[in-house]
DSSP file (Angstrom, degrees, kcal/mol; ACC not computed):
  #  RESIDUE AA STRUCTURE BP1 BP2  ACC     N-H-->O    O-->H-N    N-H-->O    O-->H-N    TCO  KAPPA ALPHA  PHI   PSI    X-CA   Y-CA   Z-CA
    1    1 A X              0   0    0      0, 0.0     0, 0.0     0, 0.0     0, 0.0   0.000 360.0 360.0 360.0 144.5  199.2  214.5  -37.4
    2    2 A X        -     0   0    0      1,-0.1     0, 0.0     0, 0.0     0, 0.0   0.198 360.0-110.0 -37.1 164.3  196.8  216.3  -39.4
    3    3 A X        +     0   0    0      3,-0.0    -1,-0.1     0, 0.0     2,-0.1  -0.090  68.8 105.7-122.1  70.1  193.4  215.1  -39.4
    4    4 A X  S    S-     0   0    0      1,-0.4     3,-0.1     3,-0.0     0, 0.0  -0.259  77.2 -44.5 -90.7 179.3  192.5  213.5  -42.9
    5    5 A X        -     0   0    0      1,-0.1     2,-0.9    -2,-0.1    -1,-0.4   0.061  61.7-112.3 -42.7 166.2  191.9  210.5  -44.4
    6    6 A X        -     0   0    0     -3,-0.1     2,-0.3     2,-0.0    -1,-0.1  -0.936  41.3-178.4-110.5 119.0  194.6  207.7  -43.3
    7    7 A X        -     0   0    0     -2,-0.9     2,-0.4    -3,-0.1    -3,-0.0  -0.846  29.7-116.5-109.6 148.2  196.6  207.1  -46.7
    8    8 A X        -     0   0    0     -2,-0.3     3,-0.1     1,-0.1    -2,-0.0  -0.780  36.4-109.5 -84.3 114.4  199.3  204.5  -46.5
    9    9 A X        -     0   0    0     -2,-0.4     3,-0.2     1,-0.1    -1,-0.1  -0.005  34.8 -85.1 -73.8 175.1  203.0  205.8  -47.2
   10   10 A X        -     0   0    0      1,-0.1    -1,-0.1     2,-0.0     0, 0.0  -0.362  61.5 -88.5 -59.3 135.2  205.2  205.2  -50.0
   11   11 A X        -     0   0    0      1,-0.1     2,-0.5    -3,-0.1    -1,-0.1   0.131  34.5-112.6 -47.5 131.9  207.2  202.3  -49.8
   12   12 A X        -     0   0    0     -3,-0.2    -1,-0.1     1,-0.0     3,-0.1  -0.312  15.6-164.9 -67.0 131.4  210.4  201.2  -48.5
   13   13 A X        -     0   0    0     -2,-0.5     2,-0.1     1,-0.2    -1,-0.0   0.010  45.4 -58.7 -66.0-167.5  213.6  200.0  -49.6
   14   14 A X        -     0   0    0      1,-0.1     2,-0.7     2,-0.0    -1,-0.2  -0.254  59.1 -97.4 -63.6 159.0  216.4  198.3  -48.0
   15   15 A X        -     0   0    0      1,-0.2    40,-0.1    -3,-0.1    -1,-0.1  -0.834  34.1-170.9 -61.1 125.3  218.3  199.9  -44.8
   16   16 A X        +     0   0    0     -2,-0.7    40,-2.1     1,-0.1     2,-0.3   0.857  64.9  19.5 -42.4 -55.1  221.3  201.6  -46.0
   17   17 A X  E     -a   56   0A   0     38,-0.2     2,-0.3    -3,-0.1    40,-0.2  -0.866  50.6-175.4-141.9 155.0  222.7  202.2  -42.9
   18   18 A X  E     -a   57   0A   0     38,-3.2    40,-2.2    -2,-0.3     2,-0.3  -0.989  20.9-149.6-151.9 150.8  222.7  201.0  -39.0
   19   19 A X  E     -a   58   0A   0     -2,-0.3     2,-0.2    38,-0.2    40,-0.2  -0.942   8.7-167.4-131.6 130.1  224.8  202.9  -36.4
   20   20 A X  E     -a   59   0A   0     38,-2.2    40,-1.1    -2,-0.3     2,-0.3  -0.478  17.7-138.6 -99.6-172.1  226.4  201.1  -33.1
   21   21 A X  E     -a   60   0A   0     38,-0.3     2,-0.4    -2,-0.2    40,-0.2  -0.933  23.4-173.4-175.2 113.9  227.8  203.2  -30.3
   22   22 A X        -     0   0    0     38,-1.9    40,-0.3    -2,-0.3     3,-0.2  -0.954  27.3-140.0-141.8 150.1  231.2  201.7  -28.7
   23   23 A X  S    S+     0   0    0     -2,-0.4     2,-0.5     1,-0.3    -1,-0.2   0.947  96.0  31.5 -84.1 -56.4  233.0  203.1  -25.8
   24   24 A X     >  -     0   0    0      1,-0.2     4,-1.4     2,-0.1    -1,-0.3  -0.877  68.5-163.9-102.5 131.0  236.9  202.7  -27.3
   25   25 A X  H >> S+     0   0    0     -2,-0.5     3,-2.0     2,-0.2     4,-2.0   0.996  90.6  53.2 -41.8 -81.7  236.8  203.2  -31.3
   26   26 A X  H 3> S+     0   0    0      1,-0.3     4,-0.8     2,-0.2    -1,-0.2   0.604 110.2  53.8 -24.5 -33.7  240.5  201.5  -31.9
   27   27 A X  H 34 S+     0   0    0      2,-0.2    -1,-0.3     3,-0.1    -2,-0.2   0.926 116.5  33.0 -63.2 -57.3  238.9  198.4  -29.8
   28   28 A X  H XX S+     0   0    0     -3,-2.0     4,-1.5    -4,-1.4     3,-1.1   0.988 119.2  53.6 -74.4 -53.4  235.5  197.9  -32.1
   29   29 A X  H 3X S+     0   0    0     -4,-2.0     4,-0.7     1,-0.3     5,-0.5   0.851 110.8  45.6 -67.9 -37.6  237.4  198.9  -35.3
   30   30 A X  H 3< S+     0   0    0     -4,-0.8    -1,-0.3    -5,-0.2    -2,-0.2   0.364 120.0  41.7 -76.5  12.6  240.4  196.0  -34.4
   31   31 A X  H <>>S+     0   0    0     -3,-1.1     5,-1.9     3,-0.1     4,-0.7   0.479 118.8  45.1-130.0 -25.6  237.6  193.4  -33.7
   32   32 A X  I >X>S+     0   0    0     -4,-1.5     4,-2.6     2,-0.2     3,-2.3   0.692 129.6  30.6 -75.9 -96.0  235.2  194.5  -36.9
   33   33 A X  I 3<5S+     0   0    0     -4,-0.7    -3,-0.2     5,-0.5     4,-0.1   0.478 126.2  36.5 -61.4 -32.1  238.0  194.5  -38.7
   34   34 A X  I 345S+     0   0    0     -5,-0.5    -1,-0.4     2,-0.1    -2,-0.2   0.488 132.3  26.9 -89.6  -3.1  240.5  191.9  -37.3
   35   35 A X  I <<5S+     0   0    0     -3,-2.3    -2,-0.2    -4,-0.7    -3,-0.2   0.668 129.6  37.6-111.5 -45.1  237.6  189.2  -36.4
   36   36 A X  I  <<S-     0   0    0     -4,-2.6    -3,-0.2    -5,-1.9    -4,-0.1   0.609  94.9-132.0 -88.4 -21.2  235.0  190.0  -38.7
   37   37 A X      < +     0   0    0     -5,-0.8     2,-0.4    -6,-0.2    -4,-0.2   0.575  46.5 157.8  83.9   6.6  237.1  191.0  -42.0
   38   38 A X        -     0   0    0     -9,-0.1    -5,-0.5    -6,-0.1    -1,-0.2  -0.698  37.3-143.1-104.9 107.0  235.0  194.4  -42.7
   39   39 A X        -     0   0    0     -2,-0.4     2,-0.4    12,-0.1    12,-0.1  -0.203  21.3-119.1 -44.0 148.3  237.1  196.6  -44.8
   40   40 A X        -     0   0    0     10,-0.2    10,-0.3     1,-0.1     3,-0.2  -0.924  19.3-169.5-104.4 118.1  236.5  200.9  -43.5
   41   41 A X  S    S-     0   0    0      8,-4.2     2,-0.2     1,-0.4     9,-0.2   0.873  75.8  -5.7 -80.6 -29.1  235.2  202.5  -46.4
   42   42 A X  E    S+B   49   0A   0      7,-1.1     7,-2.6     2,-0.0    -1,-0.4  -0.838  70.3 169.3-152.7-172.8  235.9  205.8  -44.0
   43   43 A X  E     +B   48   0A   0      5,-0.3     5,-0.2    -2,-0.2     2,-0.1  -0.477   9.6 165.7 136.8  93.7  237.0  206.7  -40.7
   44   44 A X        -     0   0    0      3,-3.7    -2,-0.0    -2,-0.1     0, 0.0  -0.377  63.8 -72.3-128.6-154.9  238.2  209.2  -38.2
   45   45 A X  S    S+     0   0    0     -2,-0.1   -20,-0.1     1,-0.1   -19,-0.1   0.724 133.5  47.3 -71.8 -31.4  238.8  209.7  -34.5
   46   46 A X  S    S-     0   0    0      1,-0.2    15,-2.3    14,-0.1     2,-0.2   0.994 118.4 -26.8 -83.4 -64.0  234.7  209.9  -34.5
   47   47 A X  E     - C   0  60A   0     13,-0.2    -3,-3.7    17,-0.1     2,-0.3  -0.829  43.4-133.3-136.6 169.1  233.6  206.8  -36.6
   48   48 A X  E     -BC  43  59A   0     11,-1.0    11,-2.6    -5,-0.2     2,-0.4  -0.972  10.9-139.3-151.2-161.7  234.0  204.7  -38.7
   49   49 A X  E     -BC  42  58A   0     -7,-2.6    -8,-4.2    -2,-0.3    -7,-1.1  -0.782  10.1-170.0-148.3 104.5  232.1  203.1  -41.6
   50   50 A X  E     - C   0  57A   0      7,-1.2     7,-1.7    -2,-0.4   -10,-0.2  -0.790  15.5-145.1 -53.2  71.6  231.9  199.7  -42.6
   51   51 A X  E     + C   0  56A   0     -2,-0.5     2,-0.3     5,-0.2     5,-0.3  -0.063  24.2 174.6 -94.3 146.5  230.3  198.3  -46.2
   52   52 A X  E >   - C   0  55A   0      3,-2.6     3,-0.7     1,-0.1     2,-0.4  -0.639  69.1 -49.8-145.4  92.4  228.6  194.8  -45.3
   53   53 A X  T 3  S-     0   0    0      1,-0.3    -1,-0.1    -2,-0.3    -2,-0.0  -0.557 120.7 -24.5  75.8-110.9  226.8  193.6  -48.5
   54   54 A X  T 3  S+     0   0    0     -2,-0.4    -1,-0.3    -3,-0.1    -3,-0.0   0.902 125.7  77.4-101.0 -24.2  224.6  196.8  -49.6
   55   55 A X  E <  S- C   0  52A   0     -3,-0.7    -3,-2.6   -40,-0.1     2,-0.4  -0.071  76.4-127.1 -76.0 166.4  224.3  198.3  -46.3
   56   56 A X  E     -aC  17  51A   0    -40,-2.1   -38,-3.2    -5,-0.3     2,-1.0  -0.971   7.6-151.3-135.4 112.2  226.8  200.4  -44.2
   57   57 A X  E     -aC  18  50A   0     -7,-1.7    -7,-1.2    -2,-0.4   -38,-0.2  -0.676  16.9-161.0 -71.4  81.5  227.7  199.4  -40.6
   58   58 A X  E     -aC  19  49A   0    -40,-2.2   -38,-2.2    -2,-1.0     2,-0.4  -0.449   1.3-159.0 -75.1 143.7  228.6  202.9  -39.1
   59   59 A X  E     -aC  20  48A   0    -11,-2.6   -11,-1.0   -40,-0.2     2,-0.3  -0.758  18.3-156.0 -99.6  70.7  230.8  202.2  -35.7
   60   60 A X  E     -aC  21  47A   0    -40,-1.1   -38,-1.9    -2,-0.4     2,-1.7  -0.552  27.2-128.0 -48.8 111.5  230.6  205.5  -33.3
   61   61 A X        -     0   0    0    -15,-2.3     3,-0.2    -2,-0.3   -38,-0.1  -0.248  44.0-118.0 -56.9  80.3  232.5  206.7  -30.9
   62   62 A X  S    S+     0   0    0     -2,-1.7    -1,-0.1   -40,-0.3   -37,-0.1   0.414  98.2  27.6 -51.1 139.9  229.7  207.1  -28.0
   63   63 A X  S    S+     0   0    0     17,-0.1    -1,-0.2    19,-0.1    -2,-0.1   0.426 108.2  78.1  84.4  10.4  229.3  210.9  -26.9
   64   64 A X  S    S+     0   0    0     -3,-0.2    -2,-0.1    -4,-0.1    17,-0.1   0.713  83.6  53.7-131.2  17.1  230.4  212.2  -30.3
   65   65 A X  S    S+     0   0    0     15,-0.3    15,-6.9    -5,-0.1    -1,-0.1  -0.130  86.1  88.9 -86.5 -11.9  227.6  211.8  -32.3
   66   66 A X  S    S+     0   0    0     13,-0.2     2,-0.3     2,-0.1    15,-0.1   0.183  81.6  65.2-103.9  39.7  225.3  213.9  -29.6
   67   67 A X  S    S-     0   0    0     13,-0.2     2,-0.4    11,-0.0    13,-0.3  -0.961  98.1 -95.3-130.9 139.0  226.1  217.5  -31.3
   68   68 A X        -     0   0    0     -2,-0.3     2,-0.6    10,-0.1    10,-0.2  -0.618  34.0-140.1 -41.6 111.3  225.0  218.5  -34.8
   69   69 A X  E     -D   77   0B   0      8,-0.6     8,-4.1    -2,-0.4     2,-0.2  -0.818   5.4-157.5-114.2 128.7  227.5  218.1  -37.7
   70   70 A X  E     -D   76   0B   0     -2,-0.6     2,-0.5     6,-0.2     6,-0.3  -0.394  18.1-139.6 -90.8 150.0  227.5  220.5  -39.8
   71   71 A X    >   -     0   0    0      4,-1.6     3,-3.1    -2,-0.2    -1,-0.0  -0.915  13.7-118.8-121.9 135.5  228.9  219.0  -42.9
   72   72 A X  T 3  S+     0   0    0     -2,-0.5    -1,-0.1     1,-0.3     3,-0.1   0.396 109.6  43.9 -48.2 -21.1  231.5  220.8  -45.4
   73   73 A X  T 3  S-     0   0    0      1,-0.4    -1,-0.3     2,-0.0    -2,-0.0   0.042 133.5 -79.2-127.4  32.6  229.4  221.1  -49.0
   74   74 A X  S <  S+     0   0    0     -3,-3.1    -1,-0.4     1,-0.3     2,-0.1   0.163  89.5  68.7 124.1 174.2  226.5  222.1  -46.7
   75   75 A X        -     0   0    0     -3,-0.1    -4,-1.6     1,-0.1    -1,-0.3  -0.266  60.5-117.6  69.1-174.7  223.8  220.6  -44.2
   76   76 A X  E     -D   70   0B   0     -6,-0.3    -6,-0.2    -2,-0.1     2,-0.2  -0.899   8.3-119.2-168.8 148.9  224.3  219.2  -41.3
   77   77 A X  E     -D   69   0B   0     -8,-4.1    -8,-0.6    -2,-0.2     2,-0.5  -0.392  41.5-130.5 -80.9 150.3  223.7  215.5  -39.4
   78   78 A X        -     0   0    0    -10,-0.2   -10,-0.1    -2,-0.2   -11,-0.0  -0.927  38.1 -76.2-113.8 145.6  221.4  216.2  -36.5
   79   79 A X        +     0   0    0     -2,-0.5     2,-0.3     1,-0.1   -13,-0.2   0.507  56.4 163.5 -46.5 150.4  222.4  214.9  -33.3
   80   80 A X        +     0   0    0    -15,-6.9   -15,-0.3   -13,-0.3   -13,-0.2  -0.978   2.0 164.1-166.4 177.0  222.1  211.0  -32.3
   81   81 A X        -     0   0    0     -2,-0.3     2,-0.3   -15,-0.1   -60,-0.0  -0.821  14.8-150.3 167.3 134.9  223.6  209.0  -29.7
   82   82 A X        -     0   0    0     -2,-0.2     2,-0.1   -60,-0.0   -20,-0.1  -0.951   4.6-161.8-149.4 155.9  223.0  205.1  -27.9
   83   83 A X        +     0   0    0     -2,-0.3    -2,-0.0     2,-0.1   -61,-0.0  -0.458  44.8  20.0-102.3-168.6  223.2  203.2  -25.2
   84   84 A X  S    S-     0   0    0     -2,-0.1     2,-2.2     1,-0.1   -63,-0.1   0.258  90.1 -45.5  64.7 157.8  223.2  199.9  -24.0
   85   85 A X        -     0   0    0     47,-0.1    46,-0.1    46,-0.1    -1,-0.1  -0.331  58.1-166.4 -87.9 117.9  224.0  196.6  -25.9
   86   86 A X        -     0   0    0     -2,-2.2    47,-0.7   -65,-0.1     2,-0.3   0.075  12.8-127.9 -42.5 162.6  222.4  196.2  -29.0
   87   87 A X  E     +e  133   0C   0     45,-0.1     2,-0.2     2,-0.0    47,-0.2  -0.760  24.5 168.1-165.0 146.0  221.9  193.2  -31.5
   88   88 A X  E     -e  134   0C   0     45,-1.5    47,-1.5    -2,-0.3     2,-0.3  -0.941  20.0-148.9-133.6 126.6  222.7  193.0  -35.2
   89   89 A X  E     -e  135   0C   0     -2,-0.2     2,-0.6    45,-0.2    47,-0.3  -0.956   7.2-149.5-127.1 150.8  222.7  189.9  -37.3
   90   90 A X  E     -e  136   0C   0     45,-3.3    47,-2.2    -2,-0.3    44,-0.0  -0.903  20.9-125.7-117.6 107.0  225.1  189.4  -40.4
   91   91 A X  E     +e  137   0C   0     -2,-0.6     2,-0.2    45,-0.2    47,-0.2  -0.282  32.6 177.9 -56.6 168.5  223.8  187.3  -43.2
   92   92 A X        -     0   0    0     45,-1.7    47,-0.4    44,-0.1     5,-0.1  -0.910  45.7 -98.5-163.3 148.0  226.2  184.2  -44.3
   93   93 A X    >   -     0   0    0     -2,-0.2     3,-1.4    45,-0.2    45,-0.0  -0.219  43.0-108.6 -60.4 150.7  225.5  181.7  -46.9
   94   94 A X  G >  S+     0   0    0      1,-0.3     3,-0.8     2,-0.1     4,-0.3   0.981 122.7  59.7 -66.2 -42.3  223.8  177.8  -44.6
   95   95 A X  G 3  S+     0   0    0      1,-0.3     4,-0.4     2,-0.1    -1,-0.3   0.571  97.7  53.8 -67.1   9.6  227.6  176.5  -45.9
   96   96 A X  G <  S+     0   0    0     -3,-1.4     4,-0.4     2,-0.1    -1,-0.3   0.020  79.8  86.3-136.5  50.9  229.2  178.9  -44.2
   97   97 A X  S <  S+     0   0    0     -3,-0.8     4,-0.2     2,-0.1    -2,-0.1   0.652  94.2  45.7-110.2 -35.4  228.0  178.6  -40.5
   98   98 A X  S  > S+     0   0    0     -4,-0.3     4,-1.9     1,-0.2    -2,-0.1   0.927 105.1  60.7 -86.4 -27.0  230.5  176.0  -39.3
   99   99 A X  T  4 S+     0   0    0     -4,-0.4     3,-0.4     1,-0.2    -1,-0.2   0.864 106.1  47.5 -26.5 -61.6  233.1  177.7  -40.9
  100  100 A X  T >> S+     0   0    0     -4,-0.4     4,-1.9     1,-0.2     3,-0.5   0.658 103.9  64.4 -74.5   6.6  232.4  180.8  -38.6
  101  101 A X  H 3> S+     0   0    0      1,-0.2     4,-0.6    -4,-0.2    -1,-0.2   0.955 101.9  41.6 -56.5 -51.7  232.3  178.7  -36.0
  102  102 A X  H 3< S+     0   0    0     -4,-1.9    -1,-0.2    -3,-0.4    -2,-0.2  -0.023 115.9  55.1 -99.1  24.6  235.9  177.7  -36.3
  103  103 A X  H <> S+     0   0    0     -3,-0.5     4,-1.0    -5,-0.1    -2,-0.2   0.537 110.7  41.8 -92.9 -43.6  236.8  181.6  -37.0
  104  104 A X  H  <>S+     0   0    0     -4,-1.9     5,-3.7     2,-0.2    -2,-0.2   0.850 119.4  47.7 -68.2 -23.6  235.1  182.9  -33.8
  105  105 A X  T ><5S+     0   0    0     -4,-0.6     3,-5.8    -5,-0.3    -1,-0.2   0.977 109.5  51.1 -70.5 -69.3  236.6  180.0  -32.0
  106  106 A X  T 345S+     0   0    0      1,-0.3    -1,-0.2     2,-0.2    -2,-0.2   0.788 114.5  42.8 -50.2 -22.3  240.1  180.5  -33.5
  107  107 A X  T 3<5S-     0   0    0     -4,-1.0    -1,-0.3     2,-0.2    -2,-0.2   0.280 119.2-110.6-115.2  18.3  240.1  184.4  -32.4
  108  108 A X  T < 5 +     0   0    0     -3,-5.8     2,-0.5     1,-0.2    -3,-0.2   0.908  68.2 148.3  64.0  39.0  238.5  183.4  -28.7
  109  109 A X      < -     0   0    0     -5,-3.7     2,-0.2    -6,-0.1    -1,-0.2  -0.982  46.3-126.0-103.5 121.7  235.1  185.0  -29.5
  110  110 A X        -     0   0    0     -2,-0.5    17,-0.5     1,-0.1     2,-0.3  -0.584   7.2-123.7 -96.6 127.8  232.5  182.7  -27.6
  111  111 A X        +     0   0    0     -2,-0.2    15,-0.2     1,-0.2     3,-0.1  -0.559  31.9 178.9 -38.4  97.3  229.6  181.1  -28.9
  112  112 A X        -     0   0    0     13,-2.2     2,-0.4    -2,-0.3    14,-0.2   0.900  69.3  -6.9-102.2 -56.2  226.7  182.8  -26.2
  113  113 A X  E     -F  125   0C   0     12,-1.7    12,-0.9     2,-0.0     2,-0.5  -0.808  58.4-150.3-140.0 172.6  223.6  180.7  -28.1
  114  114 A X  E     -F  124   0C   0     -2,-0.4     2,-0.5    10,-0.2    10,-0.2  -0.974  18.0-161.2-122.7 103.2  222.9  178.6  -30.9
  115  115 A X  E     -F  123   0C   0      8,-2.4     8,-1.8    -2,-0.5     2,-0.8  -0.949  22.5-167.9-108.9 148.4  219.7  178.3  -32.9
  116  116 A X  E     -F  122   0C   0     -2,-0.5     6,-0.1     6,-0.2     5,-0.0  -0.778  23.6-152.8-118.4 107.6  218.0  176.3  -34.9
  117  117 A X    >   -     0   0    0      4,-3.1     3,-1.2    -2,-0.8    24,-0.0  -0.316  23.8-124.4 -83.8 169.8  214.9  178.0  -36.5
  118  118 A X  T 3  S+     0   0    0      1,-0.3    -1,-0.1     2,-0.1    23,-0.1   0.799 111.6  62.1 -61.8 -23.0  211.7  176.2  -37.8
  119  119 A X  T 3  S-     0   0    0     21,-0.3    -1,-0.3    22,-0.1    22,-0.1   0.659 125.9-101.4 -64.6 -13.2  212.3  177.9  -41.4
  120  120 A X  S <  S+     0   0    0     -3,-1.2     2,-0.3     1,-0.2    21,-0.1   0.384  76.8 139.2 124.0 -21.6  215.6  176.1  -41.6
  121  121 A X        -     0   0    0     19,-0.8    -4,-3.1    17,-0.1     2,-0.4  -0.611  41.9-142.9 -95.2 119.6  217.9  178.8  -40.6
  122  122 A X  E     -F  116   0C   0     -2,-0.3    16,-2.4    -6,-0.1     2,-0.3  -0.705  13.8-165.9 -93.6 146.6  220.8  178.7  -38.4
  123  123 A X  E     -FG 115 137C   0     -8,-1.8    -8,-2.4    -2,-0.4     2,-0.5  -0.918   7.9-171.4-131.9 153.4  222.1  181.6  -35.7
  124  124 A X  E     -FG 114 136C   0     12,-2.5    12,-1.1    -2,-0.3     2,-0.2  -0.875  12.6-161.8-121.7  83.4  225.0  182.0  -34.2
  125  125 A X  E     +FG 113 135C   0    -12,-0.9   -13,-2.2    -2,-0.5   -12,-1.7  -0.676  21.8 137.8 -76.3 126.6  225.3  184.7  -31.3
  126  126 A X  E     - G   0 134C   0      8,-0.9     8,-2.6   -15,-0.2   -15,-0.1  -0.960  39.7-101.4-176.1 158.7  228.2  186.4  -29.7
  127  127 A X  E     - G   0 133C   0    -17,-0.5     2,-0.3    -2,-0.3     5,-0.2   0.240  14.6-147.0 -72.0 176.4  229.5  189.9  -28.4
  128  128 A X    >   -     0   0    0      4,-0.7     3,-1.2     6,-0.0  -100,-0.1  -0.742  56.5 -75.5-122.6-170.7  231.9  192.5  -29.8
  129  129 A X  T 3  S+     0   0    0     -2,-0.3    -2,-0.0     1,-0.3  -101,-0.0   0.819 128.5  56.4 -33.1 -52.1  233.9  194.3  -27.4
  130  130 A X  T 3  S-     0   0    0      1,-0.1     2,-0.6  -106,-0.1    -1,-0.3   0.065 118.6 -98.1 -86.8  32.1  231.0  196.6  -26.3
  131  131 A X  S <  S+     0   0    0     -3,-1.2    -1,-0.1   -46,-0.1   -46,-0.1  -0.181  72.1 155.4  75.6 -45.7  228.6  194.0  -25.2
  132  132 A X        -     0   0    0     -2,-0.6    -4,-0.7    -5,-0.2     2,-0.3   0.401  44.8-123.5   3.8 149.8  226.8  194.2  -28.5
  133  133 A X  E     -eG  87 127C   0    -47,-0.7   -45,-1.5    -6,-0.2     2,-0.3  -0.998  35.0-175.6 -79.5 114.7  224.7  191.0  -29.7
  134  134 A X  E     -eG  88 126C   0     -8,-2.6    -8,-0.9    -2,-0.3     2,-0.4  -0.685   7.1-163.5 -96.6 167.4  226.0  190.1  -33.0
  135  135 A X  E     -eG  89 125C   0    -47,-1.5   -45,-3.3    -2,-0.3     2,-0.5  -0.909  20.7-158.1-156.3 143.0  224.7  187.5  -35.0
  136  136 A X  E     -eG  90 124C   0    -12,-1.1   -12,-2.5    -2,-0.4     2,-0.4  -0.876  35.4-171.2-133.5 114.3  226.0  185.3  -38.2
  137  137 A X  E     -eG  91 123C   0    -47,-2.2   -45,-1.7    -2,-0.5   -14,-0.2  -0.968  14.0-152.6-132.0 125.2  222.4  184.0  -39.8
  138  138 A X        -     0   0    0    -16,-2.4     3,-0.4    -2,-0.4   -45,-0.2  -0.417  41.9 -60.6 -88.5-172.5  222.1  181.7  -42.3
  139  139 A X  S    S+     0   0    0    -47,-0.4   -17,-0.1     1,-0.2    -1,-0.1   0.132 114.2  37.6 -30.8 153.6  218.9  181.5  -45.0
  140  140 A X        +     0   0    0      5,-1.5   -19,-0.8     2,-0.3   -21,-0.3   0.516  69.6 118.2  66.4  30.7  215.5  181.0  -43.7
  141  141 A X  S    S+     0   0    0     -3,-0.4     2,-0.3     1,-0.2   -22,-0.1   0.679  85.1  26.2 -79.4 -50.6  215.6  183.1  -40.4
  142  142 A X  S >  S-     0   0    0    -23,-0.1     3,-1.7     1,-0.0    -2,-0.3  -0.909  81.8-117.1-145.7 146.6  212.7  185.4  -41.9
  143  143 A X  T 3  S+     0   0    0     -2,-0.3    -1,-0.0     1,-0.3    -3,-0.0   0.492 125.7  40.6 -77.0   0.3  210.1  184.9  -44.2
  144  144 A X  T 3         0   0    0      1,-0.0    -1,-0.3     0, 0.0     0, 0.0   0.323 360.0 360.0-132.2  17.9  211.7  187.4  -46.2
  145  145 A X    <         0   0    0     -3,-1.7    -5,-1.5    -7,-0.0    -2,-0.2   0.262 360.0 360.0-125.1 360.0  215.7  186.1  -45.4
């Protein structure tokens, strides 16, 4: 970086978007969607793309994401790719933590941990298909959820 004063950049928003990596698509997309409820706003043989409150879950098929894609009213996405399991946590209202309890239960997706944070806030952890960590967190998890 240049060498000038150190100025503080402009601020951030929210994420828009967060990308997993999954070895079989048809697999992640039938457990996001058949386990989790999450609707595809799009979707192809490559990804697909999820809306989960203002943010956009993208799902990828790993190893097709590591090429530029050039995209059809111009630009192009520049290459990305990951490995390894992840972790992602899903907000949910504090009334609605035992309720996913007895959904993930009811579709055989296993409880891996439990916590109970000092703020108040409970989390609930468990896989997807690809190893992933997901997690169903209610209020008071972060001083700013």
């Amino acid at each position: 970086m240049g060498g000038g004063a150190s100025k503080a950049p402009p601020p951030l928003g929210r994420v828009v978007e967060a990308g997993l990596y999954v070895d079989d698509l048809p697999r992640a997309t039938a457990f996001y969607e058949g386990v989790l409820g999450l609707k595809p706003m799009l979707s192809d043989a490559r990804f697909a793309a999820y809306p989960v409150g203002d943010t956009v879950l993208l799902l990828f098929k790993r190893g097709t994401a590591d090429e530029a894609i050039a995209l059809p009213f111009g630009g192009a996405i520049p290459p990305h790719d990951g490995a390894g399991r992840l972790h992602f946590a899903f907000a949910v209202a504090a009334d609605d933590i035992e309720p996913w309890r007895a959904h993930l239960a009811a579709h055989g997706v296993a409880i891996e941990g439990e916590v109970h944070w000092p703020r108040g806030a409970t989390s609930l952890y468990f896989r997807d298909p690809d190893g992933n960590l997901a997690e169903i967190a209610s209020p008071g998890l972060w001083a700013n959820y």
